[in-house]
Biopython code that builds the backbone (N, CA, C, O; Angstrom):
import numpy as np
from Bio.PDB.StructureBuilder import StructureBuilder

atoms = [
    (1, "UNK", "N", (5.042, -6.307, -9.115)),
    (1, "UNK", "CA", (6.168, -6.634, -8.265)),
    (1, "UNK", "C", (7.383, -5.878, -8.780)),
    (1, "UNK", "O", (7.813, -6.008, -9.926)),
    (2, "UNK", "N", (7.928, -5.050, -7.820)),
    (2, "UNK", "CA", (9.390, -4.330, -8.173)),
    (2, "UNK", "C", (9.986, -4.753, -8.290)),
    (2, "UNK", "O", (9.444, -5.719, -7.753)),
    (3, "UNK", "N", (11.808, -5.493, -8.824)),
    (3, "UNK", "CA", (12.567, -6.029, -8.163)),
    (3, "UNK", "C", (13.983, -4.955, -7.953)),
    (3, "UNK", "O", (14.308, -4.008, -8.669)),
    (4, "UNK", "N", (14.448, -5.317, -7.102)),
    (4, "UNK", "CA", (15.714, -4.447, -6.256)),
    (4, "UNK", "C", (16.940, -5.024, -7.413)),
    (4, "UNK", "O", (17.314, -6.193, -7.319)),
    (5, "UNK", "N", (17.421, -4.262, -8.312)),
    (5, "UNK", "CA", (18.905, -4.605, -8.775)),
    (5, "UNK", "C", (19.689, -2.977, -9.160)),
    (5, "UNK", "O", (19.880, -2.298, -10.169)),
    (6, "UNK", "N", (19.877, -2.916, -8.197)),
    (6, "UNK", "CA", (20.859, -1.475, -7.994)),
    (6, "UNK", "C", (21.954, -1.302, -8.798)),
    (6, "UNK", "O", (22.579, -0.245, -8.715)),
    (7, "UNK", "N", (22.362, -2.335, -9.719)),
    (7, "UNK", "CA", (23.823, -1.961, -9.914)),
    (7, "UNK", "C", (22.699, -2.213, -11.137)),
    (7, "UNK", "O", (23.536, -2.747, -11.865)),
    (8, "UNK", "N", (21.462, -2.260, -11.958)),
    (8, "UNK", "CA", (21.245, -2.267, -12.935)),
    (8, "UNK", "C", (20.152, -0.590, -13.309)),
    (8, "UNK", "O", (20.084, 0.090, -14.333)),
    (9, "UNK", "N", (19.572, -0.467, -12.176)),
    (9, "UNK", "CA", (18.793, 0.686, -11.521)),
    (9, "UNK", "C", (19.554, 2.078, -11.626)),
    (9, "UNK", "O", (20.344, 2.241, -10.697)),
    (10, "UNK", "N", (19.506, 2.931, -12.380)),
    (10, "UNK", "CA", (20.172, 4.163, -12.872)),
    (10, "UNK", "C", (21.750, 4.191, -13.470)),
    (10, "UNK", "O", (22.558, 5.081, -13.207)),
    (11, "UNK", "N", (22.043, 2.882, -14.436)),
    (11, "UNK", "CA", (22.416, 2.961, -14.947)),
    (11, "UNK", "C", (22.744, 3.702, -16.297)),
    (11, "UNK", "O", (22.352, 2.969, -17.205)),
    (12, "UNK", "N", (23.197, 4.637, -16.707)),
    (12, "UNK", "CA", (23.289, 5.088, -18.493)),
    (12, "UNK", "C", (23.761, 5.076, -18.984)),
    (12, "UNK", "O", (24.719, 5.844, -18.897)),
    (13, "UNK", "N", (23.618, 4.057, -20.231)),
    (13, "UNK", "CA", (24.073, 3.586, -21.423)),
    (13, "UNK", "C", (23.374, 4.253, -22.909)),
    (13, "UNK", "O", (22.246, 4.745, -22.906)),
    (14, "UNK", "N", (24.172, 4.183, -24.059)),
    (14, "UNK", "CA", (23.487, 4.358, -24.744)),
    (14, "UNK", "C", (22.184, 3.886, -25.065)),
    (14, "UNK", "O", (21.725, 2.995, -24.350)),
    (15, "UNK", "N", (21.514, 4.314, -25.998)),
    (15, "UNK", "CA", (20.132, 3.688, -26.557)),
    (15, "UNK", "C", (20.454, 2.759, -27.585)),
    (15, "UNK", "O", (19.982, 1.644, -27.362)),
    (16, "UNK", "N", (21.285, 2.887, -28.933)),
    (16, "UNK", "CA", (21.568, 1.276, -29.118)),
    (16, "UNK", "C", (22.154, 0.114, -28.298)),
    (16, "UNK", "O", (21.762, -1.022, -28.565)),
    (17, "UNK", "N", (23.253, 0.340, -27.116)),
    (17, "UNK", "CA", (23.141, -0.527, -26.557)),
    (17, "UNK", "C", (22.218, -1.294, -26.092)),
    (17, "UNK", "O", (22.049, -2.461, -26.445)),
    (18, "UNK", "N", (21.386, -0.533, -25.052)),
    (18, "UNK", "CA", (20.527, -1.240, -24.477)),
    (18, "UNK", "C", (19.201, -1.748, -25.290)),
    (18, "UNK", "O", (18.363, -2.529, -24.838)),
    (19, "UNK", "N", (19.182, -0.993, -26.900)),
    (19, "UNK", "CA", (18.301, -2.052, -27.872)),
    (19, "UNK", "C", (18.870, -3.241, -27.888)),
    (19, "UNK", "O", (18.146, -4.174, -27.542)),
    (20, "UNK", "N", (20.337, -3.562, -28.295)),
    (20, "UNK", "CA", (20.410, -4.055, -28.870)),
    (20, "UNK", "C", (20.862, -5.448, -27.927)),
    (20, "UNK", "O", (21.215, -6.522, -28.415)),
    (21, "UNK", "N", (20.774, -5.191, -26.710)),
    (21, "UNK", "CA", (21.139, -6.053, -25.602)),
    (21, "UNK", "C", (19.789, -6.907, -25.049)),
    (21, "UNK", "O", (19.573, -8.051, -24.649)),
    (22, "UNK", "N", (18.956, -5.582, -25.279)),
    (22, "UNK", "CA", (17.270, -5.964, -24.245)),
    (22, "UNK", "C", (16.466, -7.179, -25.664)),
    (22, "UNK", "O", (15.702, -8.109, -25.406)),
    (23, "UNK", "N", (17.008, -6.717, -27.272)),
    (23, "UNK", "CA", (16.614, -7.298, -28.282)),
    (23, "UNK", "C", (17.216, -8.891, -28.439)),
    (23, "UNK", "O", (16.717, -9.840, -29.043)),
    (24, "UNK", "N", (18.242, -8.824, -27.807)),
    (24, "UNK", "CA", (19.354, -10.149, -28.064)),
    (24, "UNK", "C", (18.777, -11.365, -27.016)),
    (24, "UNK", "O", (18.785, -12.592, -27.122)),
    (25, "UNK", "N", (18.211, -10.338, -25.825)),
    (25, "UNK", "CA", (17.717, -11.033, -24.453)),
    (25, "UNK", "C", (15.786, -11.779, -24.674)),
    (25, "UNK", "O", (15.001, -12.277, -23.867)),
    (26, "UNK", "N", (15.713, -11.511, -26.047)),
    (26, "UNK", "CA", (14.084, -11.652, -26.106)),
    (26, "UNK", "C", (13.105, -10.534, -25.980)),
    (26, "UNK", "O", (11.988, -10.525, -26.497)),
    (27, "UNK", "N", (13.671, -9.512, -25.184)),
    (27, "UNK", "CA", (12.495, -8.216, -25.510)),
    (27, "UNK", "C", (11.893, -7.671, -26.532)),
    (27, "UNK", "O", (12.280, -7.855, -27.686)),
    (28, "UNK", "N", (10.827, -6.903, -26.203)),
    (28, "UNK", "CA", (10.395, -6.470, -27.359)),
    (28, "UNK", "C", (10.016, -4.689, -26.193)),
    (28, "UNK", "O", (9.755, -4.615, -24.992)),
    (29, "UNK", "N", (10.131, -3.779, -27.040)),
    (29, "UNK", "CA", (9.781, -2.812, -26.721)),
    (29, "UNK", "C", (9.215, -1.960, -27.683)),
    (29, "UNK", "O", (9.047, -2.148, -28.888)),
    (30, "UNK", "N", (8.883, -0.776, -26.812)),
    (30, "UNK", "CA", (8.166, 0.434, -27.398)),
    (30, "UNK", "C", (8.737, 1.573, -27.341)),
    (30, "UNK", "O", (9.801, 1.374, -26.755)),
    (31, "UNK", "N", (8.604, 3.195, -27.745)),
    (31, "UNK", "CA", (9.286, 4.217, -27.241)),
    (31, "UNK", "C", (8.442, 5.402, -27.515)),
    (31, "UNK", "O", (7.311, 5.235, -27.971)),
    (32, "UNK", "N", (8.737, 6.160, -27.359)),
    (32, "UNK", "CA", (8.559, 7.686, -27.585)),
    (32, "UNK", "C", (9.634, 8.806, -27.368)),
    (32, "UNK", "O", (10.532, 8.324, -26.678)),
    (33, "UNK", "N", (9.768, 9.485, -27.536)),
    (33, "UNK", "CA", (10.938, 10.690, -27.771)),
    (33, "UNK", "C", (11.782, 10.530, -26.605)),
    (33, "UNK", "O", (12.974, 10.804, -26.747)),
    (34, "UNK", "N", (11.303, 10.074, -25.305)),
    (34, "UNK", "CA", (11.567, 10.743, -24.176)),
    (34, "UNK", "C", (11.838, 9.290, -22.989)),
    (34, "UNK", "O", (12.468, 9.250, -21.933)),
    (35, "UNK", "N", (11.062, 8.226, -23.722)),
    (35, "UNK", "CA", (10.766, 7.237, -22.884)),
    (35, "UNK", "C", (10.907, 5.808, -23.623)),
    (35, "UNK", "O", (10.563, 5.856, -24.804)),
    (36, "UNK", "N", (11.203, 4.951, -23.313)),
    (36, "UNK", "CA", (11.270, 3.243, -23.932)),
    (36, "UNK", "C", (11.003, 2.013, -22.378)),
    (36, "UNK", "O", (11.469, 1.906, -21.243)),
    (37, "UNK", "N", (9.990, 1.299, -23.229)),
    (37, "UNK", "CA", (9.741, 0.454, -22.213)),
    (37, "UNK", "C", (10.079, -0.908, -22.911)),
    (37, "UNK", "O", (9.738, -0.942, -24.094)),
    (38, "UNK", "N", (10.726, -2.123, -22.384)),
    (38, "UNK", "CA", (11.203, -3.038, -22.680)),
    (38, "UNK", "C", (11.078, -4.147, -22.134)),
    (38, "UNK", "O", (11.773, -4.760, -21.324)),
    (39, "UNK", "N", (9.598, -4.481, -22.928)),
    (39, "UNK", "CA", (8.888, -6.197, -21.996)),
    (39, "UNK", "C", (9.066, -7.232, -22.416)),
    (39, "UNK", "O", (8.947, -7.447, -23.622)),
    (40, "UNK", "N", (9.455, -8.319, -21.413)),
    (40, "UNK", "CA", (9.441, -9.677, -21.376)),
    (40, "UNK", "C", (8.981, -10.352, -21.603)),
    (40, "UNK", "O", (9.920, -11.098, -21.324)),
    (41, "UNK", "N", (7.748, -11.469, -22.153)),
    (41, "UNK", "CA", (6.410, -11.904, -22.314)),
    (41, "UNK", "C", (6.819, -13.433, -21.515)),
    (41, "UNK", "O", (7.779, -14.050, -21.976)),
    (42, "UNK", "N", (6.032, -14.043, -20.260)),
    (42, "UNK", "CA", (6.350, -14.972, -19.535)),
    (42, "UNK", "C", (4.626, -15.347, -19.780)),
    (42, "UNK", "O", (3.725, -14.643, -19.324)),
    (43, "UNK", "N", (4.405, -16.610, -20.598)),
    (43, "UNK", "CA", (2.955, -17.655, -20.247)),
    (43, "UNK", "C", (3.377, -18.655, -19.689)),
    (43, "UNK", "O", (4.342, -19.349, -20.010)),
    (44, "UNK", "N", (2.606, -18.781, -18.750)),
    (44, "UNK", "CA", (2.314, -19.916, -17.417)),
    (44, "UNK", "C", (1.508, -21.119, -18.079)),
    (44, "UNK", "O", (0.300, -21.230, -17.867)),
    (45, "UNK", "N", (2.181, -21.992, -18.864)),
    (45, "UNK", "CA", (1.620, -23.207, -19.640)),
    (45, "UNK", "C", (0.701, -23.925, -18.106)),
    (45, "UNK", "O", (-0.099, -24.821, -18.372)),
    (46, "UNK", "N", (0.815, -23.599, -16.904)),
    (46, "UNK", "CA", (-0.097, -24.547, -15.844)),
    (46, "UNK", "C", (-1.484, -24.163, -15.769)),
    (46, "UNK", "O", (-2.482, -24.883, -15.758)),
    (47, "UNK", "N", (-1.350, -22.538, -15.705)),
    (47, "UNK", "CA", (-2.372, -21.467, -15.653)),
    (47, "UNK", "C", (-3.169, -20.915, -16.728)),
    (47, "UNK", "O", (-4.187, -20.224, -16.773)),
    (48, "UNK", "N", (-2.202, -21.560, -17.787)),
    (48, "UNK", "CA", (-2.487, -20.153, -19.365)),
    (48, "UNK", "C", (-2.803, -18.864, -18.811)),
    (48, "UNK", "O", (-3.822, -18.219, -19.057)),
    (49, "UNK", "N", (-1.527, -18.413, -17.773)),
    (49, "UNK", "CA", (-1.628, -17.261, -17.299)),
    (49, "UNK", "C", (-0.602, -16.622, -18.724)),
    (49, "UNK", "O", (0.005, -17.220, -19.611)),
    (50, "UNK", "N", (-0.768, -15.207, -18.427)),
    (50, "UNK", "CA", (0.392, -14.246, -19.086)),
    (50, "UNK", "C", (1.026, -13.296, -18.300)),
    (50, "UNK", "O", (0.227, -12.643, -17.629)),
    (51, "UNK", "N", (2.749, -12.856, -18.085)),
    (51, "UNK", "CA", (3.386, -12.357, -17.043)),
    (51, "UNK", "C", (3.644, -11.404, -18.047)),
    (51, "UNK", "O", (3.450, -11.595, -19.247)),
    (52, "UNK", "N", (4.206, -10.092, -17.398)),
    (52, "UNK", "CA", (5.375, -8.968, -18.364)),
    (52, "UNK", "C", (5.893, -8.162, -17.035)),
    (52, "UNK", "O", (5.544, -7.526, -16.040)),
    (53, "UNK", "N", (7.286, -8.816, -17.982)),
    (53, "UNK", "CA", (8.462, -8.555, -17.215)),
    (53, "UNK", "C", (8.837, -7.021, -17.701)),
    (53, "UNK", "O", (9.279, -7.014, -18.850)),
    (54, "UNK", "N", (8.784, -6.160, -17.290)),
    (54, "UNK", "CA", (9.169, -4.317, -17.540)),
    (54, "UNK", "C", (10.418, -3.988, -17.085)),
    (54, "UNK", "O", (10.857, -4.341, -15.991)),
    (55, "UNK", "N", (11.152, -3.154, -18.092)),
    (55, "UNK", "CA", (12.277, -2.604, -17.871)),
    (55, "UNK", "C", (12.135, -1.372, -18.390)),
    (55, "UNK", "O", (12.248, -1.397, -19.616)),
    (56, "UNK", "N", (11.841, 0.172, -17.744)),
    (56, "UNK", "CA", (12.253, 1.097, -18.494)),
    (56, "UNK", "C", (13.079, 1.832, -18.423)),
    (56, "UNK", "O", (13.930, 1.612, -17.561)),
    (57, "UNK", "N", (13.239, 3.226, -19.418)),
    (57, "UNK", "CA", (14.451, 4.049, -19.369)),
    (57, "UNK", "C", (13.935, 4.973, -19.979)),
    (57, "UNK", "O", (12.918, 4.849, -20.662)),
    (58, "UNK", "N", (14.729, 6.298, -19.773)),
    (58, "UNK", "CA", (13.912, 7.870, -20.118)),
    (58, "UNK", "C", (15.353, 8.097, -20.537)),
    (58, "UNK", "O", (16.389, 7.550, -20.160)),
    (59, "UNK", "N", (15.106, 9.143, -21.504)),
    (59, "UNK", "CA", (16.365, 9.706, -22.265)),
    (59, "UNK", "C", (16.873, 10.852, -21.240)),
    (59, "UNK", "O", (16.077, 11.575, -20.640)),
    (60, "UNK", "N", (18.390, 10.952, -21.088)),
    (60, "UNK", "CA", (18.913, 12.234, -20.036)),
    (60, "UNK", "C", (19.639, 12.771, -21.388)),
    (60, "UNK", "O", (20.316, 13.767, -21.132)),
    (61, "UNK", "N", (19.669, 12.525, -22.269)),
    (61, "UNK", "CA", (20.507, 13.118, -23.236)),
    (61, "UNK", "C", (20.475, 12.861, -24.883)),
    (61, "UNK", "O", (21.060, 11.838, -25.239)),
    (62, "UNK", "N", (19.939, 13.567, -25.797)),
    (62, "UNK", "CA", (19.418, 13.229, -26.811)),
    (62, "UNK", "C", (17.707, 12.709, -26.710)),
    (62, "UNK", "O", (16.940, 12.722, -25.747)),
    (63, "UNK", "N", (17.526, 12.307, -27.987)),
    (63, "UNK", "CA", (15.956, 11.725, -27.994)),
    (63, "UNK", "C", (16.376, 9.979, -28.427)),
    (63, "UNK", "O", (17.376, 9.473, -28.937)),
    (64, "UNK", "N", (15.317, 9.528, -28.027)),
    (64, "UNK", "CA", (15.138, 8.208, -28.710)),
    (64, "UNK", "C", (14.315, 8.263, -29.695)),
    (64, "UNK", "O", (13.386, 9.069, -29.741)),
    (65, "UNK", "N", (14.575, 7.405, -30.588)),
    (65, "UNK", "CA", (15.848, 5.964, -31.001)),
    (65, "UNK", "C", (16.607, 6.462, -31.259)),
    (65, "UNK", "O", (17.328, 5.710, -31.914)),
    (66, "UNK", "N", (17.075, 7.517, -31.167)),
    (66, "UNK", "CA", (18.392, 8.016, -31.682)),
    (66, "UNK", "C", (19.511, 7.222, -30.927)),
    (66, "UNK", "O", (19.376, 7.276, -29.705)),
    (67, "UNK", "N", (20.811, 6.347, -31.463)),
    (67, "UNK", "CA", (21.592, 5.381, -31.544)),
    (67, "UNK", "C", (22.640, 6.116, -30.324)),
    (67, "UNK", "O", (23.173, 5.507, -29.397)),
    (68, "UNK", "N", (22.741, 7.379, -30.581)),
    (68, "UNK", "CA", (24.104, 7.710, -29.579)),
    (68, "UNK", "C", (22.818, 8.468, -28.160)),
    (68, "UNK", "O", (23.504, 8.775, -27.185)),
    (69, "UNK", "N", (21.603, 8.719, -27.955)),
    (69, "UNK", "CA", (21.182, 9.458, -27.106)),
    (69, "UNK", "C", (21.629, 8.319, -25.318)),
    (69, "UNK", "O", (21.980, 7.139, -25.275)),
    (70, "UNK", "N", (21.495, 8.931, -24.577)),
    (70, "UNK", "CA", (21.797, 8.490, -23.139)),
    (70, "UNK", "C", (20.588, 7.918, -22.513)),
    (70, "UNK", "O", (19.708, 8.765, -22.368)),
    (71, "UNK", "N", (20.317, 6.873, -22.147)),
    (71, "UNK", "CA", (18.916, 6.445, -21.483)),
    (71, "UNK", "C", (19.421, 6.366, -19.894)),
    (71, "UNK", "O", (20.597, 6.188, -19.575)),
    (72, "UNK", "N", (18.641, 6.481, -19.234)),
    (72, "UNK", "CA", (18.531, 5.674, -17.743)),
    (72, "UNK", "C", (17.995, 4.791, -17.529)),
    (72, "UNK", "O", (16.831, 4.929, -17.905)),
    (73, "UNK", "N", (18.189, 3.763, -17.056)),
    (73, "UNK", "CA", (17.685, 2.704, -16.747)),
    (73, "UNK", "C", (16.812, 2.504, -14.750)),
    (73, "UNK", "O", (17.316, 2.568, -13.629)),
    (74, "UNK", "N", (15.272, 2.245, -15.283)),
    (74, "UNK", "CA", (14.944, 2.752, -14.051)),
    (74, "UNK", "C", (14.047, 1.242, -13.668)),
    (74, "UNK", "O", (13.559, 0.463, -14.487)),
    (75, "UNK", "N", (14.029, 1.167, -12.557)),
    (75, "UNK", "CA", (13.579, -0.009, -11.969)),
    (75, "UNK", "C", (12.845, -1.298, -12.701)),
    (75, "UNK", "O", (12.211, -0.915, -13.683)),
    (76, "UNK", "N", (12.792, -2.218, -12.560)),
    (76, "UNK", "CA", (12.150, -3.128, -13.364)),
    (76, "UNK", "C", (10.819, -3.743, -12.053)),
    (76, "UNK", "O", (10.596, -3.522, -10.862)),
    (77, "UNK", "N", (10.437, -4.274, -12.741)),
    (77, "UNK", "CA", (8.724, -4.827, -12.345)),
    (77, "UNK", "C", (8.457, -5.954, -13.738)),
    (77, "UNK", "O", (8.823, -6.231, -14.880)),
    (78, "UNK", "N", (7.441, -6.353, -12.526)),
    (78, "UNK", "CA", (6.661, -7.787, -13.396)),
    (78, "UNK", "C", (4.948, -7.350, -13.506)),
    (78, "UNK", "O", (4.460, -6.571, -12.686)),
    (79, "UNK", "N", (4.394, -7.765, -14.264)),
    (79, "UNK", "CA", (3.077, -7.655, -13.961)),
    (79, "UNK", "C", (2.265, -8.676, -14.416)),
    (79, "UNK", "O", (2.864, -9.372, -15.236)),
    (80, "UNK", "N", (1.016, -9.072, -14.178)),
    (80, "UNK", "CA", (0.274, -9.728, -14.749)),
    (80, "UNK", "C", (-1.326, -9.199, -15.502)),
    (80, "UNK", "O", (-2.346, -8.606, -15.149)),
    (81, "UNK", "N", (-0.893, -9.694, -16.447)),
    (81, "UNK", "CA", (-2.418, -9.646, -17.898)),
    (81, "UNK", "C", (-3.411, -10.212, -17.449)),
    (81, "UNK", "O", (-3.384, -11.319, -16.911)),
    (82, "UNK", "N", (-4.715, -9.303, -17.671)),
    (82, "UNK", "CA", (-5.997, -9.523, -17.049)),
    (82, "UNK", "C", (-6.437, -8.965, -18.162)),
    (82, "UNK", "O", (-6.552, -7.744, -18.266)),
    (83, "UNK", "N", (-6.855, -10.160, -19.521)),
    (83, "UNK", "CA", (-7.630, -9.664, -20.614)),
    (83, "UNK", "C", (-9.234, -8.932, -20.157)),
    (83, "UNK", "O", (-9.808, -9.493, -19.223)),
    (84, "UNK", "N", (-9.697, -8.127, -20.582)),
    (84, "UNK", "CA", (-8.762, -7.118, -21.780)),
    (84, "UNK", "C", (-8.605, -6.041, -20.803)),
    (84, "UNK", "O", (-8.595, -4.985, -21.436)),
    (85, "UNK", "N", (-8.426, -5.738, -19.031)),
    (85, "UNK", "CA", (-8.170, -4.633, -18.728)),
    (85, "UNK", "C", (-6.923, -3.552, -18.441)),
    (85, "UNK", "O", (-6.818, -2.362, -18.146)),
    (86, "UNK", "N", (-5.632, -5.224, -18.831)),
    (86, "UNK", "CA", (-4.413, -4.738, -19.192)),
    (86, "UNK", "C", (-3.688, -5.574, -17.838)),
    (86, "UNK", "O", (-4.068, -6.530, -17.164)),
    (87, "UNK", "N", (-2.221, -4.544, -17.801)),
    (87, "UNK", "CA", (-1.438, -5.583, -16.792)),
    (87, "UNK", "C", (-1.266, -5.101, -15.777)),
    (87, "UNK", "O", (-0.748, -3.999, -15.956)),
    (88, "UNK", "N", (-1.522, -5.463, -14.003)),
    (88, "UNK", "CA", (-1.808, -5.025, -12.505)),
    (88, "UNK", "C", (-0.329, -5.516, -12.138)),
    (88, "UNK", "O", (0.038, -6.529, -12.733)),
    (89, "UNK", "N", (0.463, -5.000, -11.341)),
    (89, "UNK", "CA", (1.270, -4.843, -11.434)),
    (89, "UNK", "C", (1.276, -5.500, -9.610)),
    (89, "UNK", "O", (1.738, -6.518, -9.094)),
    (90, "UNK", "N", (0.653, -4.527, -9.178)),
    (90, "UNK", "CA", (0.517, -4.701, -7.417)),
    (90, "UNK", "C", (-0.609, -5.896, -7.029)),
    (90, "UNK", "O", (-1.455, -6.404, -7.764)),
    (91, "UNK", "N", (-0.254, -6.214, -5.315)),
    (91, "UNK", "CA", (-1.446, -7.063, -4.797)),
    (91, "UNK", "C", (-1.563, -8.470, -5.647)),
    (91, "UNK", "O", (-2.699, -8.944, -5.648)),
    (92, "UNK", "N", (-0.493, -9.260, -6.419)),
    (92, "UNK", "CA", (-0.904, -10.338, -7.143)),
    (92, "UNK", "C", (0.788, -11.426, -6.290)),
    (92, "UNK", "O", (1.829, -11.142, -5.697)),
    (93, "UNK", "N", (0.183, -12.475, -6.698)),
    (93, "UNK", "CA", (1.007, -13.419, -6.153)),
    (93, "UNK", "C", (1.621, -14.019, -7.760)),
    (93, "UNK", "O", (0.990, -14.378, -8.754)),
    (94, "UNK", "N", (2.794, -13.959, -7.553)),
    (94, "UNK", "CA", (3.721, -14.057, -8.945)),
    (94, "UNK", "C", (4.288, -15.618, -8.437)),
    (94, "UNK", "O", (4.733, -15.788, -7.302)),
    (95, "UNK", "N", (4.199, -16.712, -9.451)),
    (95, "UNK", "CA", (5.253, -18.070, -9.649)),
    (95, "UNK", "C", (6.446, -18.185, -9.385)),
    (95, "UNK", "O", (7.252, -17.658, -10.151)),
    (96, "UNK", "N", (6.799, -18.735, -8.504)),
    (96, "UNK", "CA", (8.367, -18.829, -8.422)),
    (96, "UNK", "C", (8.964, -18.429, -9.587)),
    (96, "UNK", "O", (9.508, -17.353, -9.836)),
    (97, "UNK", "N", (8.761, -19.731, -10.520)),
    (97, "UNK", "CA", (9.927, -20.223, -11.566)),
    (97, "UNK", "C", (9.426, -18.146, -12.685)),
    (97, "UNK", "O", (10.069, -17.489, -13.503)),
    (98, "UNK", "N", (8.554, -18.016, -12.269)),
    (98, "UNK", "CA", (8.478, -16.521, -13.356)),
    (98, "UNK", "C", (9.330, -15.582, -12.386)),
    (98, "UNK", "O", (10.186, -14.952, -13.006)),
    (99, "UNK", "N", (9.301, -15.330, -10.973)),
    (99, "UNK", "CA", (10.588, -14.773, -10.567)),
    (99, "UNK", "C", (11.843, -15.428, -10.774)),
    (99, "UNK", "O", (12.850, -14.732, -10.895)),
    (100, "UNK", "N", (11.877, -16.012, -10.801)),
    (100, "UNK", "CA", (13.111, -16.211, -11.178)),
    (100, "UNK", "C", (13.901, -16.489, -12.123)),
    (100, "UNK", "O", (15.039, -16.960, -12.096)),
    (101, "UNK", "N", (12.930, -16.026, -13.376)),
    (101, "UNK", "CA", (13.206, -16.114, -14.611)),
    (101, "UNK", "C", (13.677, -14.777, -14.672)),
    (101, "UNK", "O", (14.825, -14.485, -15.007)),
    (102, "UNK", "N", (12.343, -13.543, -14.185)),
    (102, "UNK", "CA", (12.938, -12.284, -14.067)),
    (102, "UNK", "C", (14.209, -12.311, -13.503)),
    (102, "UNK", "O", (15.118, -12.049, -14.290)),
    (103, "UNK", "N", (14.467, -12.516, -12.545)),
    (103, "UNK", "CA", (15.609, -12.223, -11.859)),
    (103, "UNK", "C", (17.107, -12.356, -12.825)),
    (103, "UNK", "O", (17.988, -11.511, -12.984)),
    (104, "UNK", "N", (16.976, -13.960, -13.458)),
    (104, "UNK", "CA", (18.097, -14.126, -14.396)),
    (104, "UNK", "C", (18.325, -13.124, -15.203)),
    (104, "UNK", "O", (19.407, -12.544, -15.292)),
    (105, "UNK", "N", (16.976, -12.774, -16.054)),
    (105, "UNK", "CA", (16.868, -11.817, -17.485)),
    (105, "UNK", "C", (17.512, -10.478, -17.147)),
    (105, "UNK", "O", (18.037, -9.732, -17.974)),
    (106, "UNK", "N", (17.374, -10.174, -15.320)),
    (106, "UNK", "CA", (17.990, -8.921, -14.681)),
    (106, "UNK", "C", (19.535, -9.040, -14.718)),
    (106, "UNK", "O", (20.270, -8.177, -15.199)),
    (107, "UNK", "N", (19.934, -10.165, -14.176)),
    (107, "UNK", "CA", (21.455, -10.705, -14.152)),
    (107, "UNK", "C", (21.838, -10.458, -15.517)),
    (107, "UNK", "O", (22.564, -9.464, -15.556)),
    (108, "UNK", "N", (21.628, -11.000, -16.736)),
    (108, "UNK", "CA", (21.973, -10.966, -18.155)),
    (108, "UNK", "C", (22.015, -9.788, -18.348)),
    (108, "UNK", "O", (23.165, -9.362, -18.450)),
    (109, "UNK", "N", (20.966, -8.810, -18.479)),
    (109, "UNK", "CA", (21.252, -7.726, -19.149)),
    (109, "UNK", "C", (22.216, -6.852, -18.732)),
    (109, "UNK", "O", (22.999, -6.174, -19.397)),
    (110, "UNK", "N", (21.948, -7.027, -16.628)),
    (110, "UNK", "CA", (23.419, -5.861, -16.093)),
    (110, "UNK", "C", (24.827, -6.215, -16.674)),
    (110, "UNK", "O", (25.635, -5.315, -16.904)),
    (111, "UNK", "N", (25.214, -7.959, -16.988)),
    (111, "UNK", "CA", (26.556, -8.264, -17.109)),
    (111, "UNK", "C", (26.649, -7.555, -18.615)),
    (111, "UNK", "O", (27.427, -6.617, -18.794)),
    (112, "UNK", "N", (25.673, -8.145, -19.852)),
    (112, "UNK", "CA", (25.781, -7.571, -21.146)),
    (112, "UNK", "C", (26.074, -6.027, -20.926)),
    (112, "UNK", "O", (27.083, -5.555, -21.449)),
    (113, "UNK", "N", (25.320, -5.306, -20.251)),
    (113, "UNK", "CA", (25.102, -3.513, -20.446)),
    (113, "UNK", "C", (26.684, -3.618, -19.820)),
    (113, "UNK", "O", (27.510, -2.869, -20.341)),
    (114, "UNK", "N", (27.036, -4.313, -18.973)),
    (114, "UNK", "CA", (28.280, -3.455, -18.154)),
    (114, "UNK", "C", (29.641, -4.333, -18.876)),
    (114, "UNK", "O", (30.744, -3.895, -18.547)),
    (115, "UNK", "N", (29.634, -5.152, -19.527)),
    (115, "UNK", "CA", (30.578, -5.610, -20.621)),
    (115, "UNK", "C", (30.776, -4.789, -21.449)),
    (115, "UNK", "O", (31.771, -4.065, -21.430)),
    (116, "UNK", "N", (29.662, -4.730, -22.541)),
    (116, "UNK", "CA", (29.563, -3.607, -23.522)),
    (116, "UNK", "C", (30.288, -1.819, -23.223)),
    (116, "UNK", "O", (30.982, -0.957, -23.762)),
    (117, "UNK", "N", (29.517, -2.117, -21.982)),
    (117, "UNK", "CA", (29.569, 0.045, -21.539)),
    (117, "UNK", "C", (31.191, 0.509, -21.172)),
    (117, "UNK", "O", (31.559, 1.664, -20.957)),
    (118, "UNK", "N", (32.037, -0.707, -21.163)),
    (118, "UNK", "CA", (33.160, -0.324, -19.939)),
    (118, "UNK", "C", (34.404, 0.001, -21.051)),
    (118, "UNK", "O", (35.515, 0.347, -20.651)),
]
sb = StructureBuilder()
sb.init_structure("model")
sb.init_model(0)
sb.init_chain("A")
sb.init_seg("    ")
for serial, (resi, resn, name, xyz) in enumerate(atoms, 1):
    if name == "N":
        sb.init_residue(resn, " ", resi, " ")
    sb.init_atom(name, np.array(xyz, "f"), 0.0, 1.0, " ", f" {name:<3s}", serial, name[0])
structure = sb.get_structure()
């Protein structure tokens, strides 16, 4: 599932910011020179399902982790874990209360990134 937040959607901020914002918010991420992905972990105590909430960003300037490089911030998505073939992203019916958990975690980070950035 995509979700639509435009004023959070090609945003660029630094790369410690948005560690240190996406880290403050509960994320945990990964990276490579060029790319950082920054997931959510949502279990469905009804289902003992598992959700991941995705946020990524690609460097326009510098490399990552480097502290001053420029990331973009590019669409976010949810997906769901299907041990062990990984997480399907499309065609699944997502929980209210897990959208709309995403949705908040979307709200938080644009106000933090655009507090911080200004």
């Amino acid at each position: 599932m995509r979700f639509e937040a435009e004023e959070l959607e090609g945003l660029e901020v630094e790369f410690e910011l948005i560690e240190s914002v996406m880290e403050d918010l509960g994320f945990t991420y990964q990276w490579d020179y060029e790319r950082a992905t920054f997931d959510y972990k949502f279990v469905d105590q009804v289902k003992d399902d598992v959700y991941y909430f995705r946020v990524q960003a690609y460097a326009v300037e510098g490399e990552i982790p480097k502290a001053h490089s420029i990331v973009k911030i590019l669409k976010a998505f949810l997906g769901k874990h299907y041990y062990p073939h990984g997480v399907e992203y499309d065609n699944e019916s997502f929980p209210d209360h897990i959208v709309k958990n995403c949705e908040k975690k979307i709200a938080k980070v644009k106000e933090q990134l655009l507090a911080e950035n200004s």
